[in-house]
C-alpha positions as CSV (number, residue, x, y, z in Angstrom):
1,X,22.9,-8.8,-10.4
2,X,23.0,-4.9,-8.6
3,X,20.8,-2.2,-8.2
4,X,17.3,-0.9,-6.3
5,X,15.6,-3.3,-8.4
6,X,16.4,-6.7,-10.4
7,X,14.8,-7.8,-13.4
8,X,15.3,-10.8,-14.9
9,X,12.9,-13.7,-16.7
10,X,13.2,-17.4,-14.8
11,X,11.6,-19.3,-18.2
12,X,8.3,-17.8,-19.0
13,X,8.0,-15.9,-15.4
14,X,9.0,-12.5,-14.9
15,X,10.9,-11.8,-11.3
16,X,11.4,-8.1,-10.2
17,X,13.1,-8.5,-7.2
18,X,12.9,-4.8,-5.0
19,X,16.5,-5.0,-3.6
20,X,17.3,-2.1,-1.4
21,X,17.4,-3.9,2.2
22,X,18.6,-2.1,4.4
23,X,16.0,0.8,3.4
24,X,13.4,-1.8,3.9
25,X,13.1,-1.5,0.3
26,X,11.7,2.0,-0.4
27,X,10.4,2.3,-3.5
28,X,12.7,5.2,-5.4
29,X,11.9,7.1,-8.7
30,X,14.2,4.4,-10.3
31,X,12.8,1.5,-9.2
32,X,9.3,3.2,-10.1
33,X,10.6,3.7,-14.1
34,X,12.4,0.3,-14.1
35,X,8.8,-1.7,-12.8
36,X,6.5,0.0,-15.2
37,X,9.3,-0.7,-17.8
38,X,9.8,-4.2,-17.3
39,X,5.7,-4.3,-17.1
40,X,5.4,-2.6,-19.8
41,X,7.8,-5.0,-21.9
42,X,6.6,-7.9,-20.2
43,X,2.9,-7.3,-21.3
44,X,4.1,-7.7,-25.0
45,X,6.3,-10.5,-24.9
46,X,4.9,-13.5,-25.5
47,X,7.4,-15.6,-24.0
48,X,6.6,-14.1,-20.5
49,X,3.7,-15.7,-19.0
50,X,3.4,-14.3,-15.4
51,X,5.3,-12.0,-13.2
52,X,6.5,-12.0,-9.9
53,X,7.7,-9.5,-7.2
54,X,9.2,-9.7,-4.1
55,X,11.4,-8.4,-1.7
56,X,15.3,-8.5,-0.7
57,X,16.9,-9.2,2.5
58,X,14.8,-11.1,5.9
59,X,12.3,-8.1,6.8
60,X,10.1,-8.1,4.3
61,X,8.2,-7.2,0.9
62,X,8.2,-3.0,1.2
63,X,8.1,-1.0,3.7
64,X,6.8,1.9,1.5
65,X,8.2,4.9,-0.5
66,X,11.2,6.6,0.2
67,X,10.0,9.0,2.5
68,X,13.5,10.4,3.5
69,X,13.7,11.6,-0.3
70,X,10.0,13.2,0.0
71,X,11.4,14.9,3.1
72,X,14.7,16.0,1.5
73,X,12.6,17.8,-1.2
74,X,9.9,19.3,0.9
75,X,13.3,21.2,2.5
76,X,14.1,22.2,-0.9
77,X,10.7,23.6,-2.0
78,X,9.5,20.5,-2.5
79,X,9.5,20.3,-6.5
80,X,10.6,17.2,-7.5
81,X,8.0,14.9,-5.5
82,X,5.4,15.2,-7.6
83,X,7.0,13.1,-10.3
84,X,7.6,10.4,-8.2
85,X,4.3,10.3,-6.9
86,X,2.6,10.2,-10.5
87,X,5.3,7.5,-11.4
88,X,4.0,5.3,-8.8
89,X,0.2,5.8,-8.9
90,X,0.4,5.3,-12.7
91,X,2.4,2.1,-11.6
92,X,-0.3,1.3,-9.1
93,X,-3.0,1.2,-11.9
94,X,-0.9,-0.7,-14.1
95,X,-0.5,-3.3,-11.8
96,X,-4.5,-3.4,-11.7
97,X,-4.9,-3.9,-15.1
98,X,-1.8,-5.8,-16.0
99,X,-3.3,-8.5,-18.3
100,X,-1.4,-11.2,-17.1
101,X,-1.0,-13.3,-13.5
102,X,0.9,-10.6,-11.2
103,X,2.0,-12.6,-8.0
104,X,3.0,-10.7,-5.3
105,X,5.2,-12.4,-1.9
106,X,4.1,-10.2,0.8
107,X,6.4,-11.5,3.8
108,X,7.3,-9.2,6.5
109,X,6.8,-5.9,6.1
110,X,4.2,-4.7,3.4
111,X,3.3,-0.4,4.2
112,X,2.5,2.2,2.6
113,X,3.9,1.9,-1.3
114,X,4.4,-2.0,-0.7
115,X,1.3,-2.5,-0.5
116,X,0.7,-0.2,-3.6
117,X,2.8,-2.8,-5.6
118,X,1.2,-5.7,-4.0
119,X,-2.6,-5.9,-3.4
120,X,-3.0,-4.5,-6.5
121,X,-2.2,-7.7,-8.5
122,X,-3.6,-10.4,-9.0
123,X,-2.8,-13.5,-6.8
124,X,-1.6,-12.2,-3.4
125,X,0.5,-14.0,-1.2
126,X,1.0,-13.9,2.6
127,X,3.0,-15.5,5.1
128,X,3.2,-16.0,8.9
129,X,5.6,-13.1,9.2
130,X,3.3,-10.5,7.3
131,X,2.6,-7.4,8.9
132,X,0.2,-5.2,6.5
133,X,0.0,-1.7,7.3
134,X,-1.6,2.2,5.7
135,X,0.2,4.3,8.6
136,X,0.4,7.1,6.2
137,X,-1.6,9.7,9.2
138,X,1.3,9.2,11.7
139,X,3.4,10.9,9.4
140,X,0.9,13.6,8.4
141,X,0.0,12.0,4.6
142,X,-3.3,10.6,3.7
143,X,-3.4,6.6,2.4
144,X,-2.5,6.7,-0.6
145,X,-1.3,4.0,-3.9
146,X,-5.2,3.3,-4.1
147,X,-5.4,2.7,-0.5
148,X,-8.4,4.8,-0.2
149,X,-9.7,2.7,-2.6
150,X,-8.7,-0.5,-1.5
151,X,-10.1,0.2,2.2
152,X,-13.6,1.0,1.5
153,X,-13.5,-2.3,0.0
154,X,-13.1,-3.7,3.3
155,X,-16.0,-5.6,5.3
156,X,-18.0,-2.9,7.0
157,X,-15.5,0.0,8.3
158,X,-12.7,-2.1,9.2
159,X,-10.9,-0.3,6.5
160,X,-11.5,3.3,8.6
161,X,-10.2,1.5,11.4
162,X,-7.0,0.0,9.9
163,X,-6.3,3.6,8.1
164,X,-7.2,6.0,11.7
165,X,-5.6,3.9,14.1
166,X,-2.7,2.5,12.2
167,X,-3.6,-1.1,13.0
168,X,-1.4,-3.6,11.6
169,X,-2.7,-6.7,10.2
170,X,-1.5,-10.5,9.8
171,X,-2.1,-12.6,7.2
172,X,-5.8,-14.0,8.7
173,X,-6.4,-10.1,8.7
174,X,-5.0,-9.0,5.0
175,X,-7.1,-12.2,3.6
176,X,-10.4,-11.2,5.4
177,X,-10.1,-7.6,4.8
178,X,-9.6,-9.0,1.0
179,X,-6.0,-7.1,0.7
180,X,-4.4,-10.7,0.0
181,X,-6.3,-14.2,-1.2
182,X,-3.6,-17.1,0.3
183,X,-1.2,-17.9,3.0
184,X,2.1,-19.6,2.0
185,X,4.5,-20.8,4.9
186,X,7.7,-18.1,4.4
187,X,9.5,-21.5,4.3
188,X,7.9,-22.7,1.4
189,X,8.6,-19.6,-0.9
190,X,10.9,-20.7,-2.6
191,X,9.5,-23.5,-3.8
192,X,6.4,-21.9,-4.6
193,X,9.2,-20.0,-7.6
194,X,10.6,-23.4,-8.2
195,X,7.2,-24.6,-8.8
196,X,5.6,-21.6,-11.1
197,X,9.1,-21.9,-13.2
198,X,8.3,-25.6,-14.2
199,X,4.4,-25.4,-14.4
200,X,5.1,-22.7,-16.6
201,X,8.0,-23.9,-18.7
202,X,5.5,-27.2,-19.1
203,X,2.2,-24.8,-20.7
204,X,4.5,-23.3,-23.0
205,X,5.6,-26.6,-24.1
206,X,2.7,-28.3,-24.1
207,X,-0.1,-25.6,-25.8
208,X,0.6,-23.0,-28.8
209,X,-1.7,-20.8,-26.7
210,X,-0.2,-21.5,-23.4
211,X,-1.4,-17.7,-21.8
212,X,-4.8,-18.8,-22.0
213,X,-4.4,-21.6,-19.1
214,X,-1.5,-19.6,-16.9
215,X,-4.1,-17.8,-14.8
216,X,-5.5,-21.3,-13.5
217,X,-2.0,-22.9,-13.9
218,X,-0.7,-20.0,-11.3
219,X,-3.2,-20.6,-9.0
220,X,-3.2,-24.3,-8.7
221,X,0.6,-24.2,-8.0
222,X,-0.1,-21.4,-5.3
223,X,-2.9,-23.3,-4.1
224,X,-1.0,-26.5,-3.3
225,X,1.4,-24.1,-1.2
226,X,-1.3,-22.8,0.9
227,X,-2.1,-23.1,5.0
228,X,-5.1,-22.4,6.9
229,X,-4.3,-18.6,7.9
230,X,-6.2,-19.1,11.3
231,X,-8.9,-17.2,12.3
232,X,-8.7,-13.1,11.6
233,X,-8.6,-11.1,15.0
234,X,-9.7,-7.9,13.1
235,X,-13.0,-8.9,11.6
236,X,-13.9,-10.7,15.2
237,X,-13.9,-6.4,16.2
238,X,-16.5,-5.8,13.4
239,X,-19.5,-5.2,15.8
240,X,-17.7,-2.0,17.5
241,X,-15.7,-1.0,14.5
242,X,-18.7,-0.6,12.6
243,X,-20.5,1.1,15.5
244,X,-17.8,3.1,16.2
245,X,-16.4,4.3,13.1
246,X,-20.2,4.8,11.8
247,X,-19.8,8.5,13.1
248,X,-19.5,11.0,10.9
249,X,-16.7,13.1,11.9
250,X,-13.4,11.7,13.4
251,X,-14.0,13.7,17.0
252,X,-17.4,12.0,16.8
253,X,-15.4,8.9,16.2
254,X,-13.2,9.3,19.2
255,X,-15.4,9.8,21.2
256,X,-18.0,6.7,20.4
257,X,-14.4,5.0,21.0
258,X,-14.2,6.3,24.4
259,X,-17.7,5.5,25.1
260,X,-17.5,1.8,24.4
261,X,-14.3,1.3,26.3
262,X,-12.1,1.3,23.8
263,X,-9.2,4.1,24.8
264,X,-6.3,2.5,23.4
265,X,-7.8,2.6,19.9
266,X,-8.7,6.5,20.5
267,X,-5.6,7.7,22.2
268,X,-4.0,5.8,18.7
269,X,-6.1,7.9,16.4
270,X,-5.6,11.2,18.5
271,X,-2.3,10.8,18.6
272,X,-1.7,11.4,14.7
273,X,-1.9,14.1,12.4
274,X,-5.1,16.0,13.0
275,X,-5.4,17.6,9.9
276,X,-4.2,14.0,8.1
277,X,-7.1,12.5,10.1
278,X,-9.8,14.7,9.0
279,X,-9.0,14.6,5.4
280,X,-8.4,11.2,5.6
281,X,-11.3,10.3,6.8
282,X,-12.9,12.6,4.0
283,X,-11.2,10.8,1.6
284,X,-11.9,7.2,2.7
285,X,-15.9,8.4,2.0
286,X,-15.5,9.7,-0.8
287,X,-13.4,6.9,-2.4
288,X,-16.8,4.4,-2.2
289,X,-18.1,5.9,-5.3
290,X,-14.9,6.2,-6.9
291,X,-13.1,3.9,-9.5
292,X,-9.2,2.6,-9.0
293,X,-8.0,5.8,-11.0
294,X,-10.3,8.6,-9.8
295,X,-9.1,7.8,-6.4
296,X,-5.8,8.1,-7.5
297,X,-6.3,11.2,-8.5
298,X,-7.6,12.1,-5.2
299,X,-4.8,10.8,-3.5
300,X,-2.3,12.4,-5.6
301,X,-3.9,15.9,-4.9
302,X,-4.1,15.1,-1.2
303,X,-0.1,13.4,-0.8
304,X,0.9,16.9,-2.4
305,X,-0.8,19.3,-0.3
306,X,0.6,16.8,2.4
307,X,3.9,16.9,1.4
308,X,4.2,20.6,1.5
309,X,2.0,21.0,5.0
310,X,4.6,21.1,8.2
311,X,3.0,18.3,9.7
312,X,5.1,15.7,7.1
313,X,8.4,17.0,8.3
314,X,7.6,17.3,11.8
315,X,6.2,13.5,11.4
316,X,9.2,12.2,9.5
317,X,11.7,13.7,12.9
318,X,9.3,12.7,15.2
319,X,8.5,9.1,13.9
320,X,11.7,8.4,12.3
321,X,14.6,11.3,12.5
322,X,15.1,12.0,16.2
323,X,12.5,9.3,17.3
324,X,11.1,10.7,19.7
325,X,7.0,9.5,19.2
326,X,6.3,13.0,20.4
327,X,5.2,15.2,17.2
328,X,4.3,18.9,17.0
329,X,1.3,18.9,14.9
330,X,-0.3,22.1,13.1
331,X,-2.6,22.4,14.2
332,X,-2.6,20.0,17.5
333,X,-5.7,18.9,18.6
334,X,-8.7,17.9,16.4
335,X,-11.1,20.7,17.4
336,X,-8.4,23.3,16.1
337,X,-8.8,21.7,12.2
338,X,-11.3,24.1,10.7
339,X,-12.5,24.9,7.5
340,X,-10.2,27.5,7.0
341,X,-7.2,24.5,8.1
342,X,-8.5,22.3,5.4
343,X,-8.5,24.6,3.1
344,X,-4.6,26.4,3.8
345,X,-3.8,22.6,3.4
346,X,-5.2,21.7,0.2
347,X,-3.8,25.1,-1.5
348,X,-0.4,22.8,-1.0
349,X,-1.9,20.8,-4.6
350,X,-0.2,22.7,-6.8
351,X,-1.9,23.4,-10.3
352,X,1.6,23.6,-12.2
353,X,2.4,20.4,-11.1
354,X,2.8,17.6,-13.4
355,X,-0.7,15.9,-14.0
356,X,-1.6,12.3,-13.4
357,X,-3.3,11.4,-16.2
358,X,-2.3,12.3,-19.6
């Protein structure tokens, strides 16, 4: 089997496989279509009892959306974005509400879109190698496939801190924070597959109405798998984070930072996108009251102003063109993003563009 994504039914599970390696498996408006497909198929077909996704090649699950493509079209006007971004929010919600057990390997690598396709379902797997991540502002974009969503549903505001500062989370993290529910040794993957394959294979031969037991059947086979994930480093920080991040602006937030001693956490926020920050933050407040979708919605209009605001290109050369971890943001400091900023930005979500929702 070939291509950015392989599809393909193991017995009664589902497998989509995201199979571009060496881009750290980007999601691409073809692997988008062929997902929501295959999900789409796979809802109706009673053969298929679960699905499963994971990721090609040693580094990990996703390592988000194919940015170099959003950057490529930005150059050229930037009208051809939009539809992938609809694509894979739409995909997002999907996953949410797909009726049947969605298992998702989340080993290595998990950002930005991976984790769109992965803590969205419904049993959640991490391993020792898993390195969770929303570092959307250090490239001048605001979290986005439901992240909003998903990290106000954090403890207390660990979810600001993880979206500001870029954290990076292990699997103790991803399962406190309630972004993943089980560790799995990386070693033991595969025969976490093997094992799904046969528990399945045995429901469907055993009961007429085998998809009424596969949630529990799932689990119990996932279950067996799992190790103590150790003790979660991030929610140990609650007692500052939630001080800290309590503020209501983000200068209000860097500085609280600065006050309790903790510099290397503000000089990490200050050093992204201002303007990403602010609206960011913004967003992340506003998604509390929000369901799944409506913050979708949100995020669309937000990644589209973003996309067409300098501050995505100058992020993309600084952070992964030239590499030189020195960006040129407009504007530069967080005192310069006025009203008058936020609003220039937002102007960038178009009202011809193609809407999310039918």
């Amino acid at each position: 089997m070939s291509g950015p994504l392989l599809v393909r039914r193991e017995g009664a599970l589902g497998r989509l496989t995201l199979n571009r390696p060496g881009q750290l498996n980007a999601l691409s408006l073809p692997m988008i279509r062929a997902m929501t497909a295959a999900l789409d198929s796979w809802e109706r077909d009673d053969a298929v009892a679960a699905v499963l996704v994971d990721g090609a090649g040693e580094r990990g699950l996703c390592a988000g959306g194919d940015v170099r493509y959003l950057d490529e079209d930005a150059a050229r006007g930037g009208h051809e974005f939009p539809t992938l971004l609809a694509e894979e929010y739409r995909l997002d919600a999907r996953i949410d509400r797909f009726p049947k057990p969605y298992v998702a390997l989340m080993d290595g690598l998990v950002m930005g879109g991976g984790v769109g396709v992965s803590a969205h379902g419904s049993v959640r797997v991490v391993t020792e190698r898993t390195v969770l991540a929303m570092p959307e502002v250090s490239i001048g974009l605001v979290p986005d496939v439901g992240g909003t969503w998903l990290l106000t549903r954090v403890p207390g505001e660990l979810g600001t801190h993880i979206a500001l500062a870029g954290v990076r989370l292990d699997a103790a993290d991803a399962i406190a924070c309630g972004l993943a529910d089980v560790c799995v040794p990386n070693g033991r993957l595969p025969e976490l597959v093997v094992g799904l394959i046969a528990r399945l294979a045995e429901l469907h031969e055993r009961h007429s109405r085998a998809n009424l037991l596969t949630e529990s059947a799932v689990r119990a086979v996932v279950d067996r798998l799992a190790v103590d994930a150790g003790e979660s480093r991030l929610l140990a920080d609650r007692e500052w984070v939630d001080d800290c991040y309590a503020a209501d602006t983000v200068p209000e937030i860097v500085e609280r930072l600065r006050e309790a001693g903790r510099v290397e956490t503000a000089d990490a926020i200050t050093a992204q996108s201002p303007v990403a920050l602010v609206l960011t933050l913004h967003a992340l407040r506003e998604a509390r009251a929000l369901t799944l979708e409506q913050a979708l919605e949100r995020e669309y209009a937000l990644s589209r102003a973003a996309v067409r605001w300098p501050d995505f290109r100058e992020g993309i050369r600084a952070r992964l063109v030239d590499r030189d971890g020195a960006p040129r943001w407009r504007p530069p400091t967080l005192a310069e993003v006025t009203d008058e900023i936020v609003e220039a930005f937002l102007r960038g979500a178009r009202l011809d563009d193609p809407p999310l929702w039918a």
